[in-house]
C-alpha positions as CSV (number, residue, x, y, z in Angstrom):
1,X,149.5,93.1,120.9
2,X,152.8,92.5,122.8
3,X,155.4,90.1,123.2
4,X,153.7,88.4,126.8
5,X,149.7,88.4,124.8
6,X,148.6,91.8,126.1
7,X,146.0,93.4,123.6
8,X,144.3,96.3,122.9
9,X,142.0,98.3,120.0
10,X,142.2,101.8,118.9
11,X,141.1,104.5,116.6
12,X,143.8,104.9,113.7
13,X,143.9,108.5,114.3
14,X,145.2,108.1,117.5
15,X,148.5,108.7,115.6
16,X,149.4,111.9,113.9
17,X,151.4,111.3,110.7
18,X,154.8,112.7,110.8
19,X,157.5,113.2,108.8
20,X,160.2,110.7,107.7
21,X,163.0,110.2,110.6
22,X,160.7,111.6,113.6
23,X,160.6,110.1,117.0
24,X,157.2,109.0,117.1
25,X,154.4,108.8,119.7
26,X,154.0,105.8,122.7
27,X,151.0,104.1,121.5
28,X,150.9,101.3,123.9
29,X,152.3,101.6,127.7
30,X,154.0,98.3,128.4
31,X,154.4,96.1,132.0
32,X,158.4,96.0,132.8
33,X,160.3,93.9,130.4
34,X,157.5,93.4,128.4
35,X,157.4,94.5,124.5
36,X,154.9,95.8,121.7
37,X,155.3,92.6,119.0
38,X,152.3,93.1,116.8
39,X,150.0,96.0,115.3
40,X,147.2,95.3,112.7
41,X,144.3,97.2,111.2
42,X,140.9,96.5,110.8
43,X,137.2,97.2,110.8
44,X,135.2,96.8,113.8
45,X,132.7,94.9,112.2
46,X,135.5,92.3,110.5
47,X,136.1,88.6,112.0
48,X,139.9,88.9,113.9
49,X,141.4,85.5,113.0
50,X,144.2,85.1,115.5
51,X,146.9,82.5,115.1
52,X,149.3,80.9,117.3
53,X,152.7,79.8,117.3
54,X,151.6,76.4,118.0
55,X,149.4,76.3,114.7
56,X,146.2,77.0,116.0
57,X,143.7,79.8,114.9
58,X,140.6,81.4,117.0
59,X,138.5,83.5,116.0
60,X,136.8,86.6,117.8
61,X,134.2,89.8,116.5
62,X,136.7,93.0,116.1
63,X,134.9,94.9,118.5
64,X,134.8,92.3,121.1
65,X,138.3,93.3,121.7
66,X,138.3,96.1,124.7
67,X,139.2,99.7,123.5
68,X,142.0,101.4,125.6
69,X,143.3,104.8,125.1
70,X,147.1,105.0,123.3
71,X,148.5,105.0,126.2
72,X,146.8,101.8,128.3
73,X,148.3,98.6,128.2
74,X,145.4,96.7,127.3
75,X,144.2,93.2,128.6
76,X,145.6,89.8,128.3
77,X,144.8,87.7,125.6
78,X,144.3,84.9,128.0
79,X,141.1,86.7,129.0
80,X,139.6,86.7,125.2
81,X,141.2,82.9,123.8
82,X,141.3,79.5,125.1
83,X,145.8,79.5,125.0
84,X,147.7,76.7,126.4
85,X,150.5,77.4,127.8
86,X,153.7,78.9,126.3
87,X,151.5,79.3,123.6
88,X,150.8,83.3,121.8
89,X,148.9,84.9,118.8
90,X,151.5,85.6,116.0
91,X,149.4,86.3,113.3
92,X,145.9,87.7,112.9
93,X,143.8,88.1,109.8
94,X,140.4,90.7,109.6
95,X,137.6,88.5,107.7
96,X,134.5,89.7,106.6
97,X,133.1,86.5,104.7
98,X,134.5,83.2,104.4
99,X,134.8,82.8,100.7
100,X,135.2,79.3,99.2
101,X,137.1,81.0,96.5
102,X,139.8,82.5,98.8
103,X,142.9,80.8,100.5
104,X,144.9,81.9,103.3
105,X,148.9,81.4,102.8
106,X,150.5,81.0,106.1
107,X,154.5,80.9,106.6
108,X,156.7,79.5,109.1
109,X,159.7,80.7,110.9
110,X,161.6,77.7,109.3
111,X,160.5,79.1,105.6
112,X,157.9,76.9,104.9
113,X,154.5,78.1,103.5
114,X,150.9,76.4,103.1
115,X,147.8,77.3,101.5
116,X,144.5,76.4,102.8
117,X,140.7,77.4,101.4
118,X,139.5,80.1,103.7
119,X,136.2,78.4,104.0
120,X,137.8,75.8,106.0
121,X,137.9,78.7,109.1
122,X,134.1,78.9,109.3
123,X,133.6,77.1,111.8
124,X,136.1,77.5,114.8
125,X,135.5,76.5,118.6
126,X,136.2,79.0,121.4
127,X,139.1,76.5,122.0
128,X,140.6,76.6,118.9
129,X,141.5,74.4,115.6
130,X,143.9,73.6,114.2
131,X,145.1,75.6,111.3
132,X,148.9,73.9,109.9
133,X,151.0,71.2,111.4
134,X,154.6,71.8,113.0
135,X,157.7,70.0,112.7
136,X,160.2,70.2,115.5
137,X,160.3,73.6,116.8
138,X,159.2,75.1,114.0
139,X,156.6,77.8,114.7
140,X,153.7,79.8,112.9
141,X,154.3,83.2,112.2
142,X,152.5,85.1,109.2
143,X,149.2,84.3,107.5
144,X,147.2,86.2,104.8
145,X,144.3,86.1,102.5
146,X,145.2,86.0,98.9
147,X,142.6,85.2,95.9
148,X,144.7,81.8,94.7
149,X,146.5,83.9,92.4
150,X,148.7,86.2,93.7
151,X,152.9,85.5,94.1
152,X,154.3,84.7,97.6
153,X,157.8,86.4,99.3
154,X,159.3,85.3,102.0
155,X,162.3,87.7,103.6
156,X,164.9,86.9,105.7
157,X,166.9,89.2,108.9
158,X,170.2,88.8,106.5
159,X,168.4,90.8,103.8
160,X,167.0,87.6,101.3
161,X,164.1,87.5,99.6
162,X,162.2,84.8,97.6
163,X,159.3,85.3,94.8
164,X,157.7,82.8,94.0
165,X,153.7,81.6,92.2
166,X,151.1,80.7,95.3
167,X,150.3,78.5,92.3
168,X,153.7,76.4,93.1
169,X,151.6,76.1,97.0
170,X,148.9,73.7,96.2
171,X,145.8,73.9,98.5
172,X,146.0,71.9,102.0
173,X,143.8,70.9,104.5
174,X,144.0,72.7,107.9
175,X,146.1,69.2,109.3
176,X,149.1,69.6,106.3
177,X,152.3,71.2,107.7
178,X,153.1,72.7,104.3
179,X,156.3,72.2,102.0
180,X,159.4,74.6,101.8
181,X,159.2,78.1,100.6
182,X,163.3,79.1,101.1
183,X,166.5,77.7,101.6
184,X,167.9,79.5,104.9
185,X,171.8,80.0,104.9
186,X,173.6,79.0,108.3
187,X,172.9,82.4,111.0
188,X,169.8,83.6,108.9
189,X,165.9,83.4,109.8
190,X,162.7,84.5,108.4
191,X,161.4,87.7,109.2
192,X,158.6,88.3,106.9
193,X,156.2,86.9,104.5
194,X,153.7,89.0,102.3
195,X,151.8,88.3,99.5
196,X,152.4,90.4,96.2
197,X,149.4,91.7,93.7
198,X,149.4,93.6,90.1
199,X,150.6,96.7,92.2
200,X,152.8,98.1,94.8
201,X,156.2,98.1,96.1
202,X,158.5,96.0,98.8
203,X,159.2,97.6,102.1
204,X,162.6,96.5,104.1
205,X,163.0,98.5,107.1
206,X,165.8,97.5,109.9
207,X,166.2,96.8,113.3
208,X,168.9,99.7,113.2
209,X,165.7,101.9,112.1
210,X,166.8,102.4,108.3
211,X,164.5,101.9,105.4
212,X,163.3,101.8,101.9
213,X,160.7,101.4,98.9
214,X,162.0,99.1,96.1
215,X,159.7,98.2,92.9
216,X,158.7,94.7,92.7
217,X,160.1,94.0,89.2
218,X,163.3,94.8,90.9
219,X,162.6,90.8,91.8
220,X,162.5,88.0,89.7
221,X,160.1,85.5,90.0
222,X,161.5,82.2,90.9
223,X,160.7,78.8,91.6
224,X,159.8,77.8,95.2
225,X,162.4,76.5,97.6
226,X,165.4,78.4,96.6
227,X,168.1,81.0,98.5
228,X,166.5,83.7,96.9
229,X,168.1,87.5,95.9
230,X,169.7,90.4,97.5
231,X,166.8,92.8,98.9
232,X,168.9,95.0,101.2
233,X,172.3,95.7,102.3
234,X,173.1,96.0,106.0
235,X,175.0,98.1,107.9
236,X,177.0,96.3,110.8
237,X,175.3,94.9,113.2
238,X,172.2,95.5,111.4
239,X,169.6,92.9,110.5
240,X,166.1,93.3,108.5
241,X,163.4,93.9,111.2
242,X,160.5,93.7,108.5
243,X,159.7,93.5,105.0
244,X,156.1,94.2,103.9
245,X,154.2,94.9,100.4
246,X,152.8,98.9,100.4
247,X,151.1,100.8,98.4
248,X,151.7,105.1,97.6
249,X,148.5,106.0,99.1
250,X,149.2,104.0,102.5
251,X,150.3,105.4,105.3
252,X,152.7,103.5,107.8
253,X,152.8,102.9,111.6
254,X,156.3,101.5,112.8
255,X,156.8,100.1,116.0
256,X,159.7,99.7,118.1
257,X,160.7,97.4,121.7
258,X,159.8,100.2,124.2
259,X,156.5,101.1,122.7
260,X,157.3,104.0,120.7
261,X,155.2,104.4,117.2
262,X,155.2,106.3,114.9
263,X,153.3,107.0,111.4
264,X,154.6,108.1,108.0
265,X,153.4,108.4,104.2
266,X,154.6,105.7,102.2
267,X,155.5,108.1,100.0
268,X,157.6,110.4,101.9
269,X,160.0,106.9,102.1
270,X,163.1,107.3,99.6
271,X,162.7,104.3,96.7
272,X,166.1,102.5,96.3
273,X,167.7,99.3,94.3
274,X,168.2,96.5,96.0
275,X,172.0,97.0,97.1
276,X,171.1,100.3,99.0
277,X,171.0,100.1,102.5
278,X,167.9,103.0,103.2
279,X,167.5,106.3,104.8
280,X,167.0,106.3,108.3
281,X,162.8,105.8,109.3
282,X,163.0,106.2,112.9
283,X,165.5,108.0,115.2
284,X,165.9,105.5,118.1
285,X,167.0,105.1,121.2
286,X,170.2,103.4,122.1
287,X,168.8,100.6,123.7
288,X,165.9,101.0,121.0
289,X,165.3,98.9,118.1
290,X,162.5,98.8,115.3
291,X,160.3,95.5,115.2
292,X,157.2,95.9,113.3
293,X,155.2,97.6,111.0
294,X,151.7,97.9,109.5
295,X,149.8,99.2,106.5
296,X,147.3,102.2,107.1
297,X,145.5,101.6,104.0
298,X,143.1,104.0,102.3
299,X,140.0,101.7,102.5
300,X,140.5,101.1,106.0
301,X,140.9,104.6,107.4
302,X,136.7,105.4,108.1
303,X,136.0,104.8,111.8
């Protein structure tokens, strides 16, 4: 999706892997001034849940979404879900059931995080529901489905990250706004929130288009609400773009402002401590700048 709610779905293997530091391939052709903002993966036979930064979810069939080529625009949003104005999908989550037994986590761009059973989006209108409450100008960004025992992170542009138990998130019903998940220092902002199993490692990748693997145990858990630790070091000028759980076998697309994507091994990405400041992802141009990436995984990959 992009920045102004155009969408679009295509095969995975529209996009070559390459090596580490390539240019990459356009994957979406964007109206003037306009910017790709989201990528996801999914089945075609999944539920898309699509959230909004107004705190509403909708829900549509993956292949009710219109296949373009890599190099169409897509449609507008506006055509497939009831939006009110100033109002755009910043988070969507594949479904195939809608287990009792599962919760999704959502985050906020202020740091806070709820947790709500997943059986409570069954039912959705074409117009919407409400899935978490906002304070202020606060705004939804990230959701996943966890199994209501997995560990939350929460990553910020300055390069902070908290761990912490979903435990230490009890459940809430869609109308709860949720409670704090990190303490923001003055200039920072969120910029990603994943959820963390029994494997895998922590992604940071920059706006600058520099990156790097880091083990989780480099990471402490900690108790909810806190400033969190050190999980990269910046150049100048530099800010985290994205920070995102992976796995060895996955492969990567990143995506940058213009358009331009491009898809890597996991493993081919150097693994560092958390006071390195990466090797360089993505060669960009000067105007250029990395802001999102997305997780090819293995189980995904059959068309």
């Amino acid at each position: 999706t992009t920045r102004d709610n155009f969408i679009k779905r295509m095969p995975v293997t529209s996009f070559r892997a390459q090596q580490r530091g390539g240019v990459g391939v356009t994957g979406m052709t964007t109206r003037e001034e306009d910017i790709v903002d989201k990528i996801f993966v999914a089945t075609a036979r999944s539920y898309i849940l699509f959230f909004s930064n107004k705190g509403k979810v909708f829900r549509l069939k993956a292949y009710d979404i219109p296949e373009v080529g890599r190099t169409g625009k897509g449609q507008s949003i506006a055509n497939l879900l009831q939006l009110e104005e100033k109002e755009f999908v910043t988070a969507a989550v594949a479904v195939k059931t809608f287990d009792p037994k599962k919760f999704l986590v959502m985050g906020t761009e202020a740091g806070n995080v709820k947790k709500t059973s997943l059986s409570d989006f069954e039912n959705i209108r074409r117009s919407g529901i409400i899935a978490i409450s906002l304070k202020g100008d606060d705004q939804l960004r990230w959701v996943h489905e966890t199994d209501g025992n997995r560990e939350v992170i929460f990553g910020t542009a300055k390069g902070m990250i908290i761990r912490f138990k979903e435990k230490d998130a009890r459940p809430m019903g869609r109308g709860a706004a949720g409670t704090r998940a990190i303490k923001l220092r003055k200039g920072d902002e969120v910029i990603a929130m994943d959820v963390v199993g029994d494997k895998g490692d922590l992604l940071a990748v920059s706006r600058g288009g520099f990156g790097k693997r880091m083990p989780m145990k480099e990471f402490r858990t900690q108790r909810r609400g806190g400033t969190g630790l050190t999980a990269m070091k910046l150049r100048e000028k530099d800010a985290v773009a994205r920070m995102r759980i992976i796995f060895p076998d996955d492969e990567l697309l990143f995506v940058t402002a213009q358009g331009v994507i491009s898809r890597q091994k996991a493993k081919g990405i150097s693994t560092q401590g958390r006071y390195a400041k990466g090797v360089r992802i993505q060669r960009l141009e000067t105007s250029d700048q990395l802001v999102d990436l997305a997780r090819v995984a293995v189980e995904v990959k059959v068309e």
